[in-house]
N, C-alpha and C positions, 0 to 999 in steps of 0.2 A: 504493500500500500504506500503509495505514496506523502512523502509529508507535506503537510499545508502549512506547520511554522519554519519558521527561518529566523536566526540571528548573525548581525551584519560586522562583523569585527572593523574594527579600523583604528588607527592609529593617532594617539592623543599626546602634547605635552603638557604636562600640567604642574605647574609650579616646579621649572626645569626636572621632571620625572617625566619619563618614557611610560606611558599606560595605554591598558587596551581598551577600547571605546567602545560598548556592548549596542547595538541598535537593534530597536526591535520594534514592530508593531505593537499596540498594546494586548497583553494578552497572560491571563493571571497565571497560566500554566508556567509562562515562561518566566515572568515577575518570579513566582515565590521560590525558582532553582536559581534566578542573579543575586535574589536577595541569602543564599545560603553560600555565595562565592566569598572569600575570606578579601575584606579589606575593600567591599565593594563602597562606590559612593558616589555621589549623584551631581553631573556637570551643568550648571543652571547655561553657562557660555556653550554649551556645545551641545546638551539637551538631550544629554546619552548618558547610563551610566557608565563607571571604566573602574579599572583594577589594576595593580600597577602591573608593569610587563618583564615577563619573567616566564621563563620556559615552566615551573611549575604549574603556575597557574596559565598558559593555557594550554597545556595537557589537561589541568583540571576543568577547564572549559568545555572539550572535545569530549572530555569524559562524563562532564555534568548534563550534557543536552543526547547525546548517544542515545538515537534511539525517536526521539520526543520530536527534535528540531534541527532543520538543515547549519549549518554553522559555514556562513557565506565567507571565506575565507581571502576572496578575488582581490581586497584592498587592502588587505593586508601581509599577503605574501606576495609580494613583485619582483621578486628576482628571475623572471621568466624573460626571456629574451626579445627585446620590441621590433627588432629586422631581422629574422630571422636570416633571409637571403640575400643582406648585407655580406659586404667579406668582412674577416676578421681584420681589425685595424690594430698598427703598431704603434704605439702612442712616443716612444722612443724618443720621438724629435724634441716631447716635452722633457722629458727625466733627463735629458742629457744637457740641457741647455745649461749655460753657465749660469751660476749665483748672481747676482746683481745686489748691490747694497743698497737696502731701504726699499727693494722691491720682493713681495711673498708668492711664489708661484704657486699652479694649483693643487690642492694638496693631492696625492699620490693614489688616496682614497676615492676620489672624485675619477682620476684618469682611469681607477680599476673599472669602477660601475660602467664609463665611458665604454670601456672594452666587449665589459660584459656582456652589455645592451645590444653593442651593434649597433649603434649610430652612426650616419652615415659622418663621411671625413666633413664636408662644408658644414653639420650640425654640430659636430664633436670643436673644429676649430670657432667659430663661433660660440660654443659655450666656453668653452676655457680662456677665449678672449672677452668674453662680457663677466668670467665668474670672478678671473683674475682682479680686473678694472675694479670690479665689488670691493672684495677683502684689500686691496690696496686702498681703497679709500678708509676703511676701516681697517687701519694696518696696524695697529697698538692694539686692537681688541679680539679679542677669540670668535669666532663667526658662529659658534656655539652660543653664546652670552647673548649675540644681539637677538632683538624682539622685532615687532612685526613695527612700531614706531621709527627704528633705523633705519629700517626698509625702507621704508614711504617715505622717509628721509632724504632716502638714496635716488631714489625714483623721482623726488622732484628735481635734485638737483640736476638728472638728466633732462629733464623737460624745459628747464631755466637755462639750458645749457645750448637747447635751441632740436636734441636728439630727434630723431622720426621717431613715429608710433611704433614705425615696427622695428627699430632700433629699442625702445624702450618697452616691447612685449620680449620681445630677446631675452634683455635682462632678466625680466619676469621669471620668463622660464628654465634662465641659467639659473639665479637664486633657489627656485623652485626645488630644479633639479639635488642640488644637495642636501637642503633639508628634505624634503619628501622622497627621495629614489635613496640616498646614498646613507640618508640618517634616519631614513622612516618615519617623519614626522610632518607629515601633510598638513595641521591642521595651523602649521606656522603660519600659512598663507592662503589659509579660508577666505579672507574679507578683503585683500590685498584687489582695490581695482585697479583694470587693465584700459588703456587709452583704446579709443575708440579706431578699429581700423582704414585708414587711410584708401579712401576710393579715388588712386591716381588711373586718370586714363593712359591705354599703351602708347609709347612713342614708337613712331611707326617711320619707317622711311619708304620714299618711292619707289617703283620696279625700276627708275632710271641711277640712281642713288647705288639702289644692290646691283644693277651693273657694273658699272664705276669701278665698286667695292672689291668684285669676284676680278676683276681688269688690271684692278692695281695690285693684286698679290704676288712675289717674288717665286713664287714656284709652282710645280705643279701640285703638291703636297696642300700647300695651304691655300688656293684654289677650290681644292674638292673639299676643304675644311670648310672653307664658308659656304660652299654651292652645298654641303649637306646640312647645315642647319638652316639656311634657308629654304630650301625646296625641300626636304620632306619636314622642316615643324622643330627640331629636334633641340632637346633640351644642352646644353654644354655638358653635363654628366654624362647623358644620353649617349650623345658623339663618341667622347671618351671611353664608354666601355663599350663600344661597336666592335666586333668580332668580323675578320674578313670575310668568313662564313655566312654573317648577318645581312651579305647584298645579296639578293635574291634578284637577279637580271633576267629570270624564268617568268615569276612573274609580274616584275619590276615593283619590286614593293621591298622597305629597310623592315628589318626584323628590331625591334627592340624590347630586350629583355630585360627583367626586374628595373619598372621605370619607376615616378614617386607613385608610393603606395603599393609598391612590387609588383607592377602590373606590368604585365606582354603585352605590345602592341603593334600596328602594323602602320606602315605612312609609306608615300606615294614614290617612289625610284625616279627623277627626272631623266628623260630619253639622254637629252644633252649633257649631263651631269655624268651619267653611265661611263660617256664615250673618254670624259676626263679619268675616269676612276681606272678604267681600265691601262688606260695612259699610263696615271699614279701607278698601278698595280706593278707593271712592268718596270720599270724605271727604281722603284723601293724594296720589293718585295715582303712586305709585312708578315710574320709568320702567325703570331696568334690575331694583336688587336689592329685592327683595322689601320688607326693613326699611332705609330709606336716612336720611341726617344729613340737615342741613338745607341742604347744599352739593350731597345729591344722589348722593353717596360712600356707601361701606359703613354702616352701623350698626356704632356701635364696640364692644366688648369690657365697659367701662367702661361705658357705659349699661345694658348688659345686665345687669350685677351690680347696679347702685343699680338698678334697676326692681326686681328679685327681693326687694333686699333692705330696699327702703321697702315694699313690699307687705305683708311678712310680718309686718313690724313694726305694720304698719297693723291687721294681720290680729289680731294679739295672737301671732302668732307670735314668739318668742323666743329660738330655737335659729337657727345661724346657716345661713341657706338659702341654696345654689349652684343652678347652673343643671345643674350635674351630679345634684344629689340629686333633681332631677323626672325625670329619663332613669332612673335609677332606681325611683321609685315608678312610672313606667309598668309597665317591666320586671316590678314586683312585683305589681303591682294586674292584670298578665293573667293572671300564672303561679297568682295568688288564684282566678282568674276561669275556672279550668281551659283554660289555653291552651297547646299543647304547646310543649315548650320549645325542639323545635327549629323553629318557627315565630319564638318571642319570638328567637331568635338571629340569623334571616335579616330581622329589623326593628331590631336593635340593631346588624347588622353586625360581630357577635363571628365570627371565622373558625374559632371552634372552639366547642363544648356545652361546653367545660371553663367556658371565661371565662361564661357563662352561666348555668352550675350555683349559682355565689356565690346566687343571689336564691333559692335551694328554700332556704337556713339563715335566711331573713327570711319570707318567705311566712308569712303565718298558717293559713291553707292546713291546710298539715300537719301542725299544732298544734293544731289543733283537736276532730281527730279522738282525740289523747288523752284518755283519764279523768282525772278530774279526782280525784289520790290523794289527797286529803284529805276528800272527798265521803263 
C-alpha cells in the first residue's frame, strides 16, 4: 500500500548550528512521532520544526517514521551529480596559482564540490571569479560568520558599482553555491532578493557585415570557424566540442551533442560552407575535434574570440562582435527569410517559442511592411 504521508527534511542554520528542518503537512500521526524526536523545537522564522544535525538522529529519523511516512530526503542529500554528461574538469589551474599577498583564493573545499558537480568550465570559472571577489571583500572575516545582512551588503555595493543584473544574479548564485551545495545550509539565503532580469534585445548584424567578416579571416581554418557558427546557429561551446564525425555532408545537417541542458540536436550544413570545410579538412587534418590546437586538444575559447574579433576589425567593422551575436543574426536572417519560428527554435535548441520570440522585435521583416508616416 502505498503511503499518503510524507516528511520533507531540509536543511536549517540556527543560531550558527547545523539542524534538520522537519516539514510536514499537518497531521497528528506525524506531530506526536516529531514530538518524541530528542531535542526537537519549533522554528517560528522558518515554520518547520528541526533537530540539530547529526548522523544519530537522522538514523533516528528514518527509523522513527519507517513504515508510517515517506521521508523526502531530495533537499537534503545533494551530492548527486548536476551534469552528469559534462566531462570531468581539472581544476589545477586554480590550486597551482601562486599566493598573492592580501589576496584569499577559493577555498579548496569549494573547487572539490566544483569537480564533483560537473559544472561546466564557463560556470565553474565564473563562480570562482564572483566567489573569490566575495570573500576578498570580506577578507579579515570567516565566510562562515557572515549573515544574510553582509550579503545584501555585498550585493549593493555591486549594484552602486554600476554591475548588470546578471553580473549580480552570478554572485547570487556563486554565494549560494557555498553555503547551500558545499556547506548544506540553504536557508542562509531564503529571502536574499534577486535583481530583476534584464530584457536586452539581440545585436544583430547584416548578411553584408557577416560577409565582410567570413572575407576578412586569415585562413582557411578560421573561415569555416565563423561560417559554422553562423550558418548552422551554433553556440561557441557548441563549435568547440564538434567532433569531425559530427558533419554529416549525407545529409547536410551538424550533429550537436550534449548542448545547454544536455541536449542532441540537429542545424542546417550550409552547401557553401561544406565546400570550405572540406578545403579545411584537407589542408589540417583534424583527428578527433573538428577545430583542434596545435597539440591536437580542443580549440580554445580565447582563439575563438580574437578570430571574430580581428576579422571584424579587419572588416571595418567596429562594434564589438561575439561569437554569440552570429547565432543570433542567423536566428534573425531566417525569421527575415520567412522561416517558421518554430523551426528556427528546434535549430537554436531554445526548449520553448518564448526564448525564441526575442528575434520577431529585430526582424526587419515586420517593419517593413509599415507605411512609411511621413511619406
Amino acid at each position: 500500500m502505498e503511503l499518503q504521508k510524507s516528511i520533507t527534511l531540509k536543511h536549517l542554520l540556527i543560531h550558527q548550528q547545523k539542524c534538520v528542518g522537519l516539514q510536514f503537512s499537518t497531521n497528528k500521526i506525524i506531530q506526536a512521532l516529531v514530538d518524541t524526536l530528542p531535542n526537537v523545537a519549533w522554528s517560528q522564522e522558518f515554520g518547520m520544526f528541526y533537530i540539530p544535525n547529526n548522523k544519530s538522529n537522522l538514523d533516528l529519523i528514518f527509523k522513527t517514521f519507517q513504515g508510517i511516512a515517506w521521508v523526502n530526503g531530495n533537499f537534503f542529500f545533494s551530492d548527486k551529480i548536476i551534469n552528469a554528461d559534462n566531462p570531468e574538469l581539472n581544476l589545477e589551474r586554480y590550486r597551482k596559482r601562486k599566493p598573492k599577498l592580501g589576496f584569499k583564493p577559493c577555498p579548496e573545499e569549494y573547487l572539490l564540490k566544483l569537480e564533483l558537480k560537473r559544472y561546466s568550465d564557463n560556470t565553474v570559472r565564473n563562480y570562482v571569479s564572483c566567489f573569490e571577489t566575495f570573500i576578498n571583500y570580506y577578507y579579515t572575516e570567516d565566510p562562515m560568520m557572515l549573515n544574510e545582512i553582509d550579503i545584501r551588503k555585498y550585493l549593493q555595493k555591486l549594484i552602486q558599482e554600476g554591475k548588470s543584473n546578471s553580473y549580480v544574479n552570478m554572485a547570487v548564485n556563486a554565494i549560494k553555491f557555498f553555503y547551500e551545495i558545499v556547506h548544506g545550509m540553504p536557508n542562509r539565503l531564503y529571502s536574499i532578493e534577486r535583481p530583476r532580469k534584464e530584457k536586452q534585445l539581440p545585436e544583430v548584424l547584416s548578411k553584408e557585415e557577416i560577409v565582410k567578416i567570413i572575407n576578412a579571416t586569415n585562413n582557411m581554418k578560421h573561415k569555416c570557424i565563423v561560417g559554422l557558427l553562423y550558418s548552422s546557429g551554433l553556440r561557441r561551446g557548441e563549435l568547440l566540442n564538434l567532433h569531425v564525425t559530427d558533419i554529416d555532408s549525407k545529409r547536410m545537417v551538424v550533429i550537436i551533442k550534449n548542448a545547454k541542458g544536455n541536449k542532441d540536436r540537429i542545424s542546417v550544413l550550409s552547401p557553401s560552407l561544406l565546400k570550405d570545410l572540406q578545403h579545411y579538412y584537407k589542408e589540417y587534418r583534424p583527428k578527433k575535434y573538428l577545430f583542434e590546437g596545435q597539440s591536437g586538444a580542443k580549440y580554445s575559447v580565447t582563439s575563438v574570440l580574437n578570430i571574430i574579433s580581428a576579422a571584424a576589425k579587419k572588416a571595418g567593422i567596429f562594434k564589438k562582435v561575439s561569437p554569440h551575436m552570429l547565432r543570433h543574426s542567423f536566428a534573425t536572417h531566417l525569421l527575415e527569410n520567412g522561416t517558421d519560428l518554430r523551426h528556427i527554435q528546434l535549430l537554436l535548441g531554445h526548449s520553448s517559442t518564448k526564448t525564441t520570440e526575442i528575434y520577431t522585435h529585430v526582424a526587419n521583416r515586420s517593419f517593413m511592411e509599415i507605411k512609411d508616416l511621413l511619406s
